[in-house]
PAZAPA-4460 file (N, C-alpha, C; in steps of 0.05 Angstrom, whole numbers, plus 32768, in hexadecimal, padded with zeros to 4 digits):
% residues 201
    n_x    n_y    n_z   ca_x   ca_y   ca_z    c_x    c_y    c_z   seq   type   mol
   8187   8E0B   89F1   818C   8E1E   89DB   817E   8E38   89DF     1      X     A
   8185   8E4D   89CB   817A   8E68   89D0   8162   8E6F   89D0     2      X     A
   814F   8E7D   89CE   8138   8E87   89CE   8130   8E92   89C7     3      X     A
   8114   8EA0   89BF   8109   8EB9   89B7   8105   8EC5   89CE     4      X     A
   8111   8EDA   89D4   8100   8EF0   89F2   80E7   8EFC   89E5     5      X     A
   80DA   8EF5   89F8   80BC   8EEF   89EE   80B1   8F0C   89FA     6      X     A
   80B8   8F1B   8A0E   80A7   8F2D   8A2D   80B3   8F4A   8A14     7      X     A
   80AC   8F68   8A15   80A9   8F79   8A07   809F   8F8E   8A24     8      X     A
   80BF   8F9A   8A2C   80C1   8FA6   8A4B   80B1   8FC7   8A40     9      X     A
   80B5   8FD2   8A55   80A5   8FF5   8A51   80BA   8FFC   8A63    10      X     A
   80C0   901A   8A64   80CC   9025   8A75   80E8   9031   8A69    11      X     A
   80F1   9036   8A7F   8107   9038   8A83   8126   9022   8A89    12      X     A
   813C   9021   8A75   814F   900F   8A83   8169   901C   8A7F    13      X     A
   817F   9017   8A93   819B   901F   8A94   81AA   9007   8A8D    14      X     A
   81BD   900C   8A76   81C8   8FFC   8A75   81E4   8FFA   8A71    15      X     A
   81F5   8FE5   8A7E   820B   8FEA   8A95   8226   8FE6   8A6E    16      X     A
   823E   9000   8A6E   8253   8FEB   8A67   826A   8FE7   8A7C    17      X     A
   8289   8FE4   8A6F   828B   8FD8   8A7F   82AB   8FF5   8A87    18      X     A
   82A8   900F   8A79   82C2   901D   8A7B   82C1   9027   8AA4    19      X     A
   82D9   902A   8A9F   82D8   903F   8AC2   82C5   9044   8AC4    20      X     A
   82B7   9063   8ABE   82A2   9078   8ACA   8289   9063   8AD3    21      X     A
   8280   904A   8AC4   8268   9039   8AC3   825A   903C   8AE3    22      X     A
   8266   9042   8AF8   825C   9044   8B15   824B   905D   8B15    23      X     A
   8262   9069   8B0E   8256   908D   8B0E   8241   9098   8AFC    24      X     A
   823F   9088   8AE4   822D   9092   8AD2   820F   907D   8AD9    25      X     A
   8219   9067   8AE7   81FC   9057   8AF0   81F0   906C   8B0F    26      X     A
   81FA   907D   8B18   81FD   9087   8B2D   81E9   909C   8B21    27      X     A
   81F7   90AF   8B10   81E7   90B8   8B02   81C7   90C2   8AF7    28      X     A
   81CB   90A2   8AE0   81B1   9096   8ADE   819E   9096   8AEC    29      X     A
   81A1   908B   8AFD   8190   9082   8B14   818A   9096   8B17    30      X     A
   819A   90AD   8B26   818B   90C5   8B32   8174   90D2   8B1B    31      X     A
   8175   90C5   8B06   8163   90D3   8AED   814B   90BF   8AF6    32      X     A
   8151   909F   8AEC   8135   908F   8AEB   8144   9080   8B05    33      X     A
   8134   9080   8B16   8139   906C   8B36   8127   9055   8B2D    34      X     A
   8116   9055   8B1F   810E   9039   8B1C   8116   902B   8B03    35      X     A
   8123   903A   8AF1   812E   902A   8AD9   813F   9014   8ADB    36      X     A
   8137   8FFA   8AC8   8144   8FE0   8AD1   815F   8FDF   8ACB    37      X     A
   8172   8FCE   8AD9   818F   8FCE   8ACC   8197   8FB8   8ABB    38      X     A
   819C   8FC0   8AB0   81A9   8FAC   8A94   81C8   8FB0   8A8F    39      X     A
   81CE   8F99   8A80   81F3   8FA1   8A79   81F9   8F90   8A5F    40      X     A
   8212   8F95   8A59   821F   8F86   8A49   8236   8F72   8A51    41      X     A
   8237   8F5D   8A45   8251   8F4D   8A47   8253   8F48   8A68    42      X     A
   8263   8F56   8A7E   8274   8F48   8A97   8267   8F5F   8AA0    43      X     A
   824D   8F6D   8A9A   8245   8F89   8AB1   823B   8F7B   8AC5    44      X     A
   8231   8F5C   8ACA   8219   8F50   8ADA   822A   8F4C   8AF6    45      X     A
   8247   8F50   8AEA   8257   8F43   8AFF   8263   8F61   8B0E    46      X     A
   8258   8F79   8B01   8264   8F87   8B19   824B   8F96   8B27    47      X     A
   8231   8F91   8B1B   8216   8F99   8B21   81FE   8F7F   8B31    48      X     A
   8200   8F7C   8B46   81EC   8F68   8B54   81D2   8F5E   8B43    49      X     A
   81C7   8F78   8B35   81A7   8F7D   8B35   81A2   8F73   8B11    50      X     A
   81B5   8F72   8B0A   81B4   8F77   8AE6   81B4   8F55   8AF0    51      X     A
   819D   8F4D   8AD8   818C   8F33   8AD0   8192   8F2A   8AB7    52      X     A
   8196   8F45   8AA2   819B   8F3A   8A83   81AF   8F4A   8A7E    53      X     A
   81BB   8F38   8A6D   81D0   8F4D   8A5E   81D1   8F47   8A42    54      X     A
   81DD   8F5C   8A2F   81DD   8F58   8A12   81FE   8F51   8A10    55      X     A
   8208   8F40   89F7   821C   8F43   89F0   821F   8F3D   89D7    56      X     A
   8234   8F38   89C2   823A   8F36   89A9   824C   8F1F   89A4    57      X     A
   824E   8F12   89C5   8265   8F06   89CC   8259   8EE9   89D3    58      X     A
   8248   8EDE   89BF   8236   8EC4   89CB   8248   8EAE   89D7    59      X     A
   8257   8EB5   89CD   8272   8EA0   89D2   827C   8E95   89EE    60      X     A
   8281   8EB3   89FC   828B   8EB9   8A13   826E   8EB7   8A2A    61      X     A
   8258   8EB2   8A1B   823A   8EAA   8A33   8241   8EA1   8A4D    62      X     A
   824A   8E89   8A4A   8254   8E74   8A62   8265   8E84   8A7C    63      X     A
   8282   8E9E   8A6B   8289   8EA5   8A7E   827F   8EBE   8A8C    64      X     A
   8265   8ECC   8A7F   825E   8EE4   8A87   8248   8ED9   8AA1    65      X     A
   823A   8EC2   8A9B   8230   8EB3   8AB8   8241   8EB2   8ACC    66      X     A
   825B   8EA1   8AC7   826D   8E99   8AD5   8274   8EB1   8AE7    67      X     A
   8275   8EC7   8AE2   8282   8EDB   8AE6   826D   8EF2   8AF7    68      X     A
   8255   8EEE   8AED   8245   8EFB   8B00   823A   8EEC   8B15    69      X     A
   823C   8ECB   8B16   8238   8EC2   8B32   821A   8EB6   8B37    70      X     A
   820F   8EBD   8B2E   81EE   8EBB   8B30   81E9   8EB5   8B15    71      X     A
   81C4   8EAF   8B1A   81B7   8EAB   8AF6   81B7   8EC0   8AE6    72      X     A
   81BF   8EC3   8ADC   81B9   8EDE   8ABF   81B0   8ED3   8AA8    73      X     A
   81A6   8EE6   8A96   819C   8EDF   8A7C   81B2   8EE7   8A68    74      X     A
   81BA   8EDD   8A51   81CA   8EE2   8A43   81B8   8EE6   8A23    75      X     A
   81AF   8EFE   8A22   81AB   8F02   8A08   81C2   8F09   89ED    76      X     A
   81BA   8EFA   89D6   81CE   8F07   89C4   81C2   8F00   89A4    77      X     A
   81CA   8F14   8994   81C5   8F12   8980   81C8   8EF8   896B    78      X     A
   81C2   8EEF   894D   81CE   8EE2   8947   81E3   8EEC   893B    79      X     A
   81FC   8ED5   892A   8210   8EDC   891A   820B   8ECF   88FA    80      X     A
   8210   8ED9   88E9   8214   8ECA   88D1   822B   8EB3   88D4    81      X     A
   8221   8E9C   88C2   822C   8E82   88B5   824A   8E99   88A9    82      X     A
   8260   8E86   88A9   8274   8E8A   8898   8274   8E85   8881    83      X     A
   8262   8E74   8878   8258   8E5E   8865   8242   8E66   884E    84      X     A
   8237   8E86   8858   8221   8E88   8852   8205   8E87   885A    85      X     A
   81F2   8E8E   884D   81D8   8E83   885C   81C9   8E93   8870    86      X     A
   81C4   8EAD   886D   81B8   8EBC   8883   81C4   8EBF   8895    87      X     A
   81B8   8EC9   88AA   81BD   8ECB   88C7   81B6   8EB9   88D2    88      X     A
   81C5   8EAB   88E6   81BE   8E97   88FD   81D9   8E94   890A    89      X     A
   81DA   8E7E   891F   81E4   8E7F   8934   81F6   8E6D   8922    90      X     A
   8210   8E6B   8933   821E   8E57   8929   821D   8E3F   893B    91      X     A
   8228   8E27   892B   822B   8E16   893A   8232   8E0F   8956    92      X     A
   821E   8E05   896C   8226   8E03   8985   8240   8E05   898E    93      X     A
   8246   8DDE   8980   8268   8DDA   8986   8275   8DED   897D    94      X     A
   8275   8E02   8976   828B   8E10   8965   8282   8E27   897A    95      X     A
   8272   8E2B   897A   8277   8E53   8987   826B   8E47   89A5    96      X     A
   825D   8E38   89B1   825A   8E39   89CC   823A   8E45   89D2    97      X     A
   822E   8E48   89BF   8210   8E5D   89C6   81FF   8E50   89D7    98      X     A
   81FD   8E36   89E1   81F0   8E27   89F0   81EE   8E37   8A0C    99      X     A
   81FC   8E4B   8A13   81FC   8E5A   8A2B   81F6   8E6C   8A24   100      X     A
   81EA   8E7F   8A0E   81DE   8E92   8A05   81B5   8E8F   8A06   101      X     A
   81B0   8E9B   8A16   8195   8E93   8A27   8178   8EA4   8A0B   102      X     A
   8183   8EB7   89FE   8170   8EC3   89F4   8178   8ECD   89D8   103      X     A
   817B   8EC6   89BE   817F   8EC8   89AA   816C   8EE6   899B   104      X     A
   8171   8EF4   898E   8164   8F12   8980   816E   8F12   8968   105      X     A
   815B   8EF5   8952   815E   8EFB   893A   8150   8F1C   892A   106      X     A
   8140   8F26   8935   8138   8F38   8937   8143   8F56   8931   107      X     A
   815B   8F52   893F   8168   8F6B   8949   8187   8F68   893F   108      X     A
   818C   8F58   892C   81AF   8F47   891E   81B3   8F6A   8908   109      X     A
   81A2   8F7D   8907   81AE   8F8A   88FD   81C7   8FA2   8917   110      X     A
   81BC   8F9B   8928   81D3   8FB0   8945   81F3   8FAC   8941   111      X     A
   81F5   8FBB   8948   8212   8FBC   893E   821F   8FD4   894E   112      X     A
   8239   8FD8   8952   824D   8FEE   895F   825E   8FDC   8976   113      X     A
   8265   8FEB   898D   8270   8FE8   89A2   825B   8FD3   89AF   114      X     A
   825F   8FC4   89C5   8254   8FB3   89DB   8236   8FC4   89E4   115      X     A
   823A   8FE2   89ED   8235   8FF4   89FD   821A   9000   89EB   116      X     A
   821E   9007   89CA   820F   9011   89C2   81FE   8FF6   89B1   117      X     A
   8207   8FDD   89B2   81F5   8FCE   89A4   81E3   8FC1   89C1   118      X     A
   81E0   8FC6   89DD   81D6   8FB7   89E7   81C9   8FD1   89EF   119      X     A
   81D2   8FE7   89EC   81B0   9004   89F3   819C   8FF5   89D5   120      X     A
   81A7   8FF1   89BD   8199   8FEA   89B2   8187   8FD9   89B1   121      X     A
   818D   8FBB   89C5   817A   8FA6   89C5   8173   8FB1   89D8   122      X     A
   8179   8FC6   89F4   8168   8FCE   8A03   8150   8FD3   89F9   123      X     A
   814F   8FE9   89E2   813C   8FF8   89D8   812F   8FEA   89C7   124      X     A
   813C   8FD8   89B5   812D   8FCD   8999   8125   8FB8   899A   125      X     A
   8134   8FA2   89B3   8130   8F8B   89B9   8119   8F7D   89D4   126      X     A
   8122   8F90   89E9   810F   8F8C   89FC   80FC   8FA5   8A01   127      X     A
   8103   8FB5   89F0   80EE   8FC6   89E7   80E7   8FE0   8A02   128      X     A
   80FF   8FE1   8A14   80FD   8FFB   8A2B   80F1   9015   8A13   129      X     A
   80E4   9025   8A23   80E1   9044   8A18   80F9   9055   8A15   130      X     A
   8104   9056   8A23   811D   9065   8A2D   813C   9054   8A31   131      X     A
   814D   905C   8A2A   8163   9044   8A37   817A   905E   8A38   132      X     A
   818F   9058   8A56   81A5   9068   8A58   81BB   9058   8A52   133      X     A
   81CC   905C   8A4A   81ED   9053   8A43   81F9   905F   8A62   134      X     A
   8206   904A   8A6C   8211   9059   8A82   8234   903E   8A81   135      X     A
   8243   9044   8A7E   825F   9042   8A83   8268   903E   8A65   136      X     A
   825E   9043   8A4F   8261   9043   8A37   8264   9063   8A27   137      X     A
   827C   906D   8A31   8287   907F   8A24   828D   9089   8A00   138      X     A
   829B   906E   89F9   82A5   906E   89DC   82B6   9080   89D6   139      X     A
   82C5   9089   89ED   82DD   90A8   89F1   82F8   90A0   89E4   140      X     A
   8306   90A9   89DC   8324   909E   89DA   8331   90AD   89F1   141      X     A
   832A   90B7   8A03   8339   90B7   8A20   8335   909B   8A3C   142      X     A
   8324   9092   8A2B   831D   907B   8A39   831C   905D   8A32   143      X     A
   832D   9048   8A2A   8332   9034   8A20   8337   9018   8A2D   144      X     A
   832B   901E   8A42   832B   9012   8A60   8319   9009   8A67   145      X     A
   8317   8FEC   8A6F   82FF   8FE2   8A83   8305   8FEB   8AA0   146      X     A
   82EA   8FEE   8AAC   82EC   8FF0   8AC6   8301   8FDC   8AD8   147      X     A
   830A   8FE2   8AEA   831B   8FCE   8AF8   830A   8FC5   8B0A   148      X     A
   82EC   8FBF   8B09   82DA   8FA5   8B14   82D1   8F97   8B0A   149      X     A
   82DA   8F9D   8AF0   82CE   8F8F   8AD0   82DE   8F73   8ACB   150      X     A
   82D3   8F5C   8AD2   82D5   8F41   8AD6   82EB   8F35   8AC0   151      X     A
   82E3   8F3F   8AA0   82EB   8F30   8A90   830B   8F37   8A8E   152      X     A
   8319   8F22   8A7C   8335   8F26   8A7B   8338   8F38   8A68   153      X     A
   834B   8F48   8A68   8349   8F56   8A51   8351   8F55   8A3A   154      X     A
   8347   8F61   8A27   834F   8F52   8A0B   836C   8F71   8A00   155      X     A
   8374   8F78   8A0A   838B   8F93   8A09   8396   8F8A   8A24   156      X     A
   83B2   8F8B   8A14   83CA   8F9F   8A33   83B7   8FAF   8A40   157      X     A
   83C2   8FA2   8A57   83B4   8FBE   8A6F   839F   8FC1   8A75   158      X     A
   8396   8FAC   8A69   836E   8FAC   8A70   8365   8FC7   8A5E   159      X     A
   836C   8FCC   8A48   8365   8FDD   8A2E   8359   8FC3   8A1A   160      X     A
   833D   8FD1   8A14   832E   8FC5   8A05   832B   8FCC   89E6   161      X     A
   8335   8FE6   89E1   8335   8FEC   89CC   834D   9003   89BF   162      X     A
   8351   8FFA   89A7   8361   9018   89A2   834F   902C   8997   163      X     A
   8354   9049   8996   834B   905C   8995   833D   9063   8978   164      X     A
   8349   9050   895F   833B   904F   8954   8328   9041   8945   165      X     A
   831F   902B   8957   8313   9020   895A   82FF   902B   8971   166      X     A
   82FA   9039   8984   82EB   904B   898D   82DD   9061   897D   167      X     A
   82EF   906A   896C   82E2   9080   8953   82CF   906F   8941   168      X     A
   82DA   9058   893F   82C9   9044   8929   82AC   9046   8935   169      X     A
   82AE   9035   894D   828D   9035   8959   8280   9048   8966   170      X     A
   828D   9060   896B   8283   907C   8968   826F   907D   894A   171      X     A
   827A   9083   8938   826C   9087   8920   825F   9078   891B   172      X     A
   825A   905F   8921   824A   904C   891B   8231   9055   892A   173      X     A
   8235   905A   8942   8221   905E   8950   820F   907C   8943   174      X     A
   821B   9094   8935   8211   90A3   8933   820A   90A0   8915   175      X     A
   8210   908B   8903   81F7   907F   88F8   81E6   9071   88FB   176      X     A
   81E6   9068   8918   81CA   9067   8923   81BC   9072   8926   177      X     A
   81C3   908C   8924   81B4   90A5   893A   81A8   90B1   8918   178      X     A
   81BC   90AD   890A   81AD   90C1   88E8   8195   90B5   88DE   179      X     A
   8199   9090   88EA   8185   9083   88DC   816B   9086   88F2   180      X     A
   8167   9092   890A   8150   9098   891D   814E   907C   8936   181      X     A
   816B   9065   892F   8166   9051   8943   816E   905A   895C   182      X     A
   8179   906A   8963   8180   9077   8980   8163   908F   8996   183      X     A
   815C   9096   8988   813A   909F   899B   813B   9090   89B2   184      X     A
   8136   909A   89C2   8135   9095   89E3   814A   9086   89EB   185      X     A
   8164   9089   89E0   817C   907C   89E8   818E   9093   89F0   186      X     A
   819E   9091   8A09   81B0   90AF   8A09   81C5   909F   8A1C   187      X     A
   81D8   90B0   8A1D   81EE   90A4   8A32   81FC   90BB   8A49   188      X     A
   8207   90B5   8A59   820C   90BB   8A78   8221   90D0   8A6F   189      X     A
   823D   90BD   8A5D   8256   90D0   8A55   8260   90D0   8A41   190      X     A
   8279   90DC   8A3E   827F   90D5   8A1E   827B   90DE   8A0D   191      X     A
   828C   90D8   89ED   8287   90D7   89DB   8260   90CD   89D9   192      X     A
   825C   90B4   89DF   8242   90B1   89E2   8234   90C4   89E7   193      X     A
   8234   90D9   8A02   821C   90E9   8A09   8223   90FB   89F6   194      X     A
   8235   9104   89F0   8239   911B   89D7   8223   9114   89BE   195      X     A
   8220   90F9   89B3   821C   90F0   89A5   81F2   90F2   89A4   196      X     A
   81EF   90E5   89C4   81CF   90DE   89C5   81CD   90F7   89D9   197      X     A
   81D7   90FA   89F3   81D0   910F   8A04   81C1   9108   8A18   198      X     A
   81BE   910F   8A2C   81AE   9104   8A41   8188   9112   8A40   199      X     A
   817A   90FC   8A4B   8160   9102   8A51   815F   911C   8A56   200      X     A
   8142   912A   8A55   8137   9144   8A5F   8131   9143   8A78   201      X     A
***
């Protein structure tokens, strides 16, 4: 069963999604912080060797984001509310699969947006980096596309993940993150996103 992540990191971390540019903007990154750790979301572990943890919203899908990156990874993820009522918590094993979800963040069940901007969030709020970059997490409506190294099947024709307005949705969500002061030392590579946070000094 899940866990409390117990460790409270310093530094710097990049963390991977999963659109086209994600190569180029970890490329990027790096040339900013060379020692900042890599992190991802969802199926990034599987196109990144070095990424250990990843965040997702998708406790469900745990089992196949291992499967898929090949090696041990950590599968952090928030909880979900009961249908039923009753706070926050996880749902039932048999029913959602969380038994392959390695690190539970009752803590942090208020994150919310896109894949991309809720896992800079547990970067920052959850494992507690100083700094965190968004790098293949755009939130553009010119961009609606996973990378074509990006493991998972896709949930759109065409390997389109989202429609466009549903990209505007978690745009704005994110920039009431930013009104309420939870975005500080969070910025991103491209995008709607960097428009949004902007890159490091």
């Amino acid at each position: 069963m899940a866990e409390i992540y117990g460790t409270k990191h310093k530094g710097r971390a990049i963390i991977c999604g999963a659109a086209p540019c994600v190569f180029k903007d970890v490329e990027i990154a790096r040339a900013l912080w060379p020692d900042a750790v890599l992190l991802g979301v969802n199926n990034a572990a599987a196109m990144f060797p070095e990424i250990e943890h990843i965040w997702t919203q998708h406790g469900d899908h745990a089992q196949m984001f291992k499967e898929h990156a090949g090696r041990k990874i950590y599968v952090h993820a928030r909880p979900r509310k009961f249908s039923n009522g009753g706070g926050i918590w996880f749902l039932p094993v048999s029913k959602d699969k969380w038994e392959f979800v390695d690190y539970k963040w009752p803590s942090i069940s208020w994150v919310a947006g896109s894949s991309g901007v809720a896992g800079a969030l547990w970067a920052k709020h959850g494992m507690g980096f100083d700094e965190v970059i968004m790098a293949g997490a755009p939130l553009s409506i010119d961009n609606l596309v996973y990378s074509d190294k990006y493991t998972s099947k896709p949930t759109k024709d065409n390997g389109q993940f989202a429609e466009w307005n549903q990209i505007e949705h978690w745009a704005e969500i994110l920039r009431g993150h930013k009104t309420r002061g939870l975005t500080e030392g969070i910025y991103s590579v491209s995008g709607e996103t960097n428009k949004i946070l902007g890159m490091p000094c």
